[in-house]
C-alpha positions as CSV (number, residue, x, y, z in Angstrom):
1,X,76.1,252.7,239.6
2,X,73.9,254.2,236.6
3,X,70.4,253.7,236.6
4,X,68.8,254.3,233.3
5,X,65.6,255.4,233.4
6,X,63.3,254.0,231.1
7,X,61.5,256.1,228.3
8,X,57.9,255.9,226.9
9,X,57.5,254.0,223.8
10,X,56.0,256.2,221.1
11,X,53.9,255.0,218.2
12,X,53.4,256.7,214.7
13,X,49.5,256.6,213.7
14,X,49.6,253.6,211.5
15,X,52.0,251.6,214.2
16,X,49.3,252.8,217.0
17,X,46.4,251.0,214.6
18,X,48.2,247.9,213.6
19,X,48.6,247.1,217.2
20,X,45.3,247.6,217.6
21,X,43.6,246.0,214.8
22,X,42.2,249.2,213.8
23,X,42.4,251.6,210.9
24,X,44.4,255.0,210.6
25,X,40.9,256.5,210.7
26,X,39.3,255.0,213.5
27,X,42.8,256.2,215.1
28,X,42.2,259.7,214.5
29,X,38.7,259.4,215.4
30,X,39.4,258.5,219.2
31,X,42.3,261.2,219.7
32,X,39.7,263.1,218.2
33,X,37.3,262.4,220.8
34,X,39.5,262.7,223.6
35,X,40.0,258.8,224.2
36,X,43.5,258.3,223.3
37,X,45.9,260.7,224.2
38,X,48.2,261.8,221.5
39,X,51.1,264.3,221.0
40,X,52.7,266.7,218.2
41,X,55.8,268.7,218.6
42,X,55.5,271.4,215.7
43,X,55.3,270.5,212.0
44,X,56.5,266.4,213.3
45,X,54.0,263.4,212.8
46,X,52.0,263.1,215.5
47,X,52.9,260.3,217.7
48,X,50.7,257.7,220.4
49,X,52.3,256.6,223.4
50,X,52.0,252.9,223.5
51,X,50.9,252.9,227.7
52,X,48.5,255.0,227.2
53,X,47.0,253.4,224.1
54,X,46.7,250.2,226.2
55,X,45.0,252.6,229.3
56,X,42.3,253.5,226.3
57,X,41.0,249.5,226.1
58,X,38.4,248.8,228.1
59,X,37.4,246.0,229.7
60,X,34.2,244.3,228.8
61,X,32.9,242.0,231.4
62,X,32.4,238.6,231.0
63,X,28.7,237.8,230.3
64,X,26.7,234.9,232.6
65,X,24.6,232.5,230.9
């Protein structure tokens, strides 16, 4: 029996800010900053790993009235 191991999903820039309802800009601005991780192997595009760009949202807790 084979087990296949299964592999990150990477996101291009303008994939990563689609899904988050965000522009390219803002993008670059929080790799930039340090609060999503990203990754570039050489001259390639750099790429977002989808986990880890749902690790950068943050909660905001629900207000009481």
């Amino acid at each position: 029996m084979t087990r296949h191991q299964q592999l990150p999903v990477y996101l291009s820039l303008d994939e990563a800010a689609e899904v988050m309802s965000l522009s390219t800009r803002t993008i670059r601005r929080r790799i930039s900053d340090g609060t999503i991780p990203a990754y570039q192997c050489g001259r390639r595009p750099i790429r977002i790993r989808l986990d880890e760009l749902e690790a950068a949202l943050s909660r905001i807790p629900a207000a009481k009235w």
